[in-house]
VEXLUMGU-218117 format. One line per 3 residues: number of its first residue (from 0); their letters; for each residue x negated, y, z negated of C-alpha. Coordinates in pm, 1 decimal. Layout:
REM residues N
NUM) A) X,Y,Z; ...
This chain:
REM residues 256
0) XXX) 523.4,2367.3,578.1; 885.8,2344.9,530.4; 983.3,2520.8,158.9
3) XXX) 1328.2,2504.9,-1.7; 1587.5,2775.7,229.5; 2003.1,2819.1,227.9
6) XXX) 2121.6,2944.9,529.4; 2472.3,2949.9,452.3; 2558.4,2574.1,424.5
9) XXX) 2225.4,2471.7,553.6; 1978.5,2350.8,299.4; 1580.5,2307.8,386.8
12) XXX) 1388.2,2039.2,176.4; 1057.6,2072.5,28.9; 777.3,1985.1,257.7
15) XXX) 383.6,2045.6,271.9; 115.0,2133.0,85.4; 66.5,2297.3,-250.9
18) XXX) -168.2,2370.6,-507.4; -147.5,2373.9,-886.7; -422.6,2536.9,-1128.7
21) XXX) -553.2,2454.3,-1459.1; -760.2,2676.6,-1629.1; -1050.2,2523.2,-1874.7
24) XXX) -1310.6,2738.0,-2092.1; -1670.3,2586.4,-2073.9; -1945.3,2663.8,-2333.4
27) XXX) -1894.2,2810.8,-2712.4; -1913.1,3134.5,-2875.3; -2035.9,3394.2,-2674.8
30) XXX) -2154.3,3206.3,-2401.0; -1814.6,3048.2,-2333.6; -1642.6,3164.2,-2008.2
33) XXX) -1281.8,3078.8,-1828.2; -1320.5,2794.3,-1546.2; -979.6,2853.0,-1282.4
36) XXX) -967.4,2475.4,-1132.9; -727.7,2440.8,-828.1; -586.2,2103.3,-702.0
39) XXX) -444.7,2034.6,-341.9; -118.2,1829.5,-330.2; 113.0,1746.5,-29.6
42) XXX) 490.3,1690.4,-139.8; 793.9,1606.8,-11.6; 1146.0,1603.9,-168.4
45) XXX) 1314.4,1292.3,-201.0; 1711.8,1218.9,-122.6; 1795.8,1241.1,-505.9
48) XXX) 1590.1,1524.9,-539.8; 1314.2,1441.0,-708.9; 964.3,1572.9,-526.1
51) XXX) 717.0,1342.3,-446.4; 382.6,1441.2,-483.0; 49.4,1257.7,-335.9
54) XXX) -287.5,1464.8,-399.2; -552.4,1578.7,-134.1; -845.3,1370.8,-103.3
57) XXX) -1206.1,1531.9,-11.4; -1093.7,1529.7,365.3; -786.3,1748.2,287.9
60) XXX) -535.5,1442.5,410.9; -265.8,1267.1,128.7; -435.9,1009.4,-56.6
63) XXX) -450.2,791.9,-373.8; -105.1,735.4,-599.7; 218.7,886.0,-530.4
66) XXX) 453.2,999.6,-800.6; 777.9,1157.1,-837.4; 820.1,1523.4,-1056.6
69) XXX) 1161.6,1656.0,-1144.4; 1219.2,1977.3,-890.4; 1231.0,2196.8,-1194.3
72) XXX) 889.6,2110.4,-1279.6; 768.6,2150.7,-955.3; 910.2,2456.7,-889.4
75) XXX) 708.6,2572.2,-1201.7; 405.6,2459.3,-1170.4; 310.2,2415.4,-747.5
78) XXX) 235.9,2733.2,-575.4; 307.9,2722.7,-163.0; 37.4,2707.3,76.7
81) XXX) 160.9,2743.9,398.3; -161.2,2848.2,590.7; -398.5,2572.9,431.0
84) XXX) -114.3,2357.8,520.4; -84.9,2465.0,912.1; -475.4,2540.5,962.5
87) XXX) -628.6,2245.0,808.5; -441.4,1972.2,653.8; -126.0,1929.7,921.0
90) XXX) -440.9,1922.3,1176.8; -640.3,1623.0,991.8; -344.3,1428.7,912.1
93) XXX) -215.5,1427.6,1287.0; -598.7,1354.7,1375.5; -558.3,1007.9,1114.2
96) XXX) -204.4,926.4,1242.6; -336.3,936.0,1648.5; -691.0,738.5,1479.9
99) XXX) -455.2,440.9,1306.7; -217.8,440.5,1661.5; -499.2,417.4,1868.7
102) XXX) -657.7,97.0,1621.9; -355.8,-95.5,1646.2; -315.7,-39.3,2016.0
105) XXX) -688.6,-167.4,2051.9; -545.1,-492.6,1796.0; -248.2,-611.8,1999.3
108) XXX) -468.7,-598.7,2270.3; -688.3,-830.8,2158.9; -988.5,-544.7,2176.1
111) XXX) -1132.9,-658.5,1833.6; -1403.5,-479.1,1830.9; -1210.1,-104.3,1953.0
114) XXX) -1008.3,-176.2,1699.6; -1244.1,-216.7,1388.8; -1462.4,92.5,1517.1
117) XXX) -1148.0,325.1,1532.0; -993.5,158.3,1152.4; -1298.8,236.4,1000.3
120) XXX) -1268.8,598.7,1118.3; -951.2,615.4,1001.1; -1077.8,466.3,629.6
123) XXX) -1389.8,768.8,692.2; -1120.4,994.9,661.1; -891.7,825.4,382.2
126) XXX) -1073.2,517.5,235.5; -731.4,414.6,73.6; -482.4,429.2,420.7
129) XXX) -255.3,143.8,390.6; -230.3,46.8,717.8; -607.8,127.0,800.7
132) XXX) -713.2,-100.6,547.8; -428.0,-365.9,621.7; -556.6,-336.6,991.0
135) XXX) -909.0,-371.2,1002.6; -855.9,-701.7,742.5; -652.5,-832.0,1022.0
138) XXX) -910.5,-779.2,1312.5; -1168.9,-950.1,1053.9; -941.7,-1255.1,962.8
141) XXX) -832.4,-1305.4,1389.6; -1203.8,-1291.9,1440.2; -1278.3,-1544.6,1194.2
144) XXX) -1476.1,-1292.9,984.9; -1414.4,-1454.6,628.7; -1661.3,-1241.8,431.3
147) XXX) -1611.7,-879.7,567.1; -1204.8,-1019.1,544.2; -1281.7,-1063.7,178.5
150) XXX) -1425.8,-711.0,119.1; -1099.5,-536.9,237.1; -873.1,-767.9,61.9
153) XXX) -1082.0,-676.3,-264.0; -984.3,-330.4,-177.6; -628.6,-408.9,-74.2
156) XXX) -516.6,-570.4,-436.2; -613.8,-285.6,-608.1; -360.5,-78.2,-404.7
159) XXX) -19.6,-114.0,-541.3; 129.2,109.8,-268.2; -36.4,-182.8,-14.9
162) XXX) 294.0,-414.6,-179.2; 544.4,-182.3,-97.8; 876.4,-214.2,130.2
165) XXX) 751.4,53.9,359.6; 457.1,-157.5,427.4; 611.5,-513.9,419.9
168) XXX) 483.7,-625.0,793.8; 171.9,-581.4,791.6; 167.6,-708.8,371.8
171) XXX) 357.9,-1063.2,546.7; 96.2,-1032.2,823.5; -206.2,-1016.0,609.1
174) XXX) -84.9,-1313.3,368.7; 35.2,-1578.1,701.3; -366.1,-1445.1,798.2
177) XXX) -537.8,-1570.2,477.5; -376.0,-1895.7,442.6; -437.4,-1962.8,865.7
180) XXX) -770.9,-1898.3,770.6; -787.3,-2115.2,488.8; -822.1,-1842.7,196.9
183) XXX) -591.0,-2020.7,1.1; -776.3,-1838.6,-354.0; -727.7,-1535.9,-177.0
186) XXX) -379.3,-1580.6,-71.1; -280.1,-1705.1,-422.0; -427.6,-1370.7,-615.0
189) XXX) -261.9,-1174.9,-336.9; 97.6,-1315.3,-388.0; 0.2,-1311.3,-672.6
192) XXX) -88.4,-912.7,-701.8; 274.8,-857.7,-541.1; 461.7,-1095.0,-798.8
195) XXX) 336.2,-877.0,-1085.7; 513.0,-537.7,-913.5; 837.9,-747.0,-793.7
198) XXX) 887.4,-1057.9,-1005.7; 1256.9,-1119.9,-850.1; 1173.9,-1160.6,-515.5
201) XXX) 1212.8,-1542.5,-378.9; 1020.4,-1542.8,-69.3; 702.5,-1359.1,-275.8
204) XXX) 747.8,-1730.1,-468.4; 766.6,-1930.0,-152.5; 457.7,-1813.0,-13.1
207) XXX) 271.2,-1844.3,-341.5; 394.2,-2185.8,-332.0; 234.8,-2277.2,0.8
210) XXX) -84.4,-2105.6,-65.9; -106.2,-2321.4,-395.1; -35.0,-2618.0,-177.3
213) XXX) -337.8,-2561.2,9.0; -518.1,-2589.6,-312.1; -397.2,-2875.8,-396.1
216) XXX) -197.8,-2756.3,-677.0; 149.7,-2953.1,-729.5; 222.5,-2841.1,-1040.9
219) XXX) 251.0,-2464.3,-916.6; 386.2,-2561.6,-620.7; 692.3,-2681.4,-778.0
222) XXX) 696.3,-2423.7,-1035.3; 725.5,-2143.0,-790.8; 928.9,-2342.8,-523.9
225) XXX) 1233.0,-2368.6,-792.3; 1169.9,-2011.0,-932.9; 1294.7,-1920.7,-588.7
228) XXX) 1542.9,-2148.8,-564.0; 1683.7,-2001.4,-919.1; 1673.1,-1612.9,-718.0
231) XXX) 1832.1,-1770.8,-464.2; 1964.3,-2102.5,-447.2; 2056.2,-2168.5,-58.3
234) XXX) 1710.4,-2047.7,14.1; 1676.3,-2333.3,280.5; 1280.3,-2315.5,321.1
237) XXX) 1252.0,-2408.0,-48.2; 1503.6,-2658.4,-50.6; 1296.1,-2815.4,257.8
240) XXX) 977.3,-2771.7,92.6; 1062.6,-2970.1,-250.3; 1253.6,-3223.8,-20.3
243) XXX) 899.2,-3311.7,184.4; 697.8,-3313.9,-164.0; 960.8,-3526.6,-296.5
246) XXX) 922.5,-3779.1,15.5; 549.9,-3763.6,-27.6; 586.1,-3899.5,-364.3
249) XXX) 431.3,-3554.0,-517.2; 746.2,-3443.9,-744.2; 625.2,-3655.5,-1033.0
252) XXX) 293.7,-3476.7,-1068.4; 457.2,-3213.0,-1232.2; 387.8,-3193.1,-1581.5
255) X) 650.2,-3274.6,-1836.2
């Protein structure tokens, strides 16, 4: 674990695991006794300073929500710990890292079945890994494996850190999968999912449009084809899209 350190002009940010404690009474009267409870959390300071903080799950690897603390508050209420850090959690989340690296080897090899037995390791250790979960929906939708597809995409749209930029490959990947397959209900709640965190984003429109398209639905077809085109209004693929509907005759089915 890497703490903050000046050495001269040299300035160490905050890295690793720490712990914070609440203390709780249980029982009344005379019966009533002090409870210490201690909570595991691995954080890392952020370019403007702010630390962000993810909490340990029952494996001892970063799981669940992040958020972002002031440093002042951190510094007041996290305690270091350096050897819990070294000896058990830096160990089990290298072990996850090599697990997820060797899955998506086994993927883009075509080794389906490698690949969902070492992602559902991976989720055995953290049940909410982004790019577990993002993985072994992939090796179910290339296999044709609608159902079992389903069950991880139920668990994907409940993860808002599944629609962020860090992860914007493998979210793209997942949503050309679901409408190949033709999950069009499934690709429409996922765009869906992602418009309701970034509403400005023209391309997040686009795709909605195309999965509603495979539903049949004109009307939000064109809706979401010119709220793109109003982000961005040389966004060619849009312009292209409403130009076919239009030679198809479909433009008038949208309601006055």
């Amino acid at each position: 674990m890497s703490e903050e350190k000046n050495n001269g002009t040299q300035k160490e940010k905050i890295k690793g695991v720490f712990s914070t404690q609440v203390l709780t009474r249980i029982g009344t009267g005379t019966t009533q006794r002090k409870s210490i409870q201690k909570s595991y959390w691995f954080a890392e300071e952020q370019e403007d300073g702010t630390i962000e903080i993810q909490p340990l799950n029952v494996n001892y690897v970063p799981s669940g929500p992040k958020k972002q603390i002031s440093k002042d508050e951190f510094l007041d209420k996290f305690a270091p710990e350096p050897e819990f850090y070294i000896q058990t959690v830096y160990p089990k989340m290298r072990e996850l890292t090599k697990t997820i690296a060797r899955a998506e080897r086994h993927r883009k090899r075509g080794e389906t079945y490698s690949a969902e037995y070492e992602f559902k390791n991976a989720l055995n250790i953290d049940e909410e890994n982004i790019r577990a979960n993002f993985g072994l929906g992939l090796t179910y939708l290339e296999r044709g494996e609608k159902e079992k597809a389903k069950d991880v995409f139920e668990r994907l749209v409940k993860l808002d850190a599944a629609f962020e930029e860090e992860h914007k490959h493998l979210f793209n990947e997942f949503g050309i999968n679901l409408r190949k397959q033709n999950m069009y209900e499934e690709a429409v709640q996922y765009y869906g999912r992602a418009l309701e965190l970034t509403k400005d984003d023209e391309h997040l429109h686009y795709n909605i449009a195309r999965a509603y398209f495979g539903l049949n639905r004109i009307d939000k077809v064109i809706y979401h084809l010119k709220e793109a085109l109003s982000l961005n209004p040389e966004f060619e693929e849009a312009k292209k899209f409403l130009e076919f509907l239009k030679k198809k005759g479909l433009l008038k089915k949208q309601p006055q």
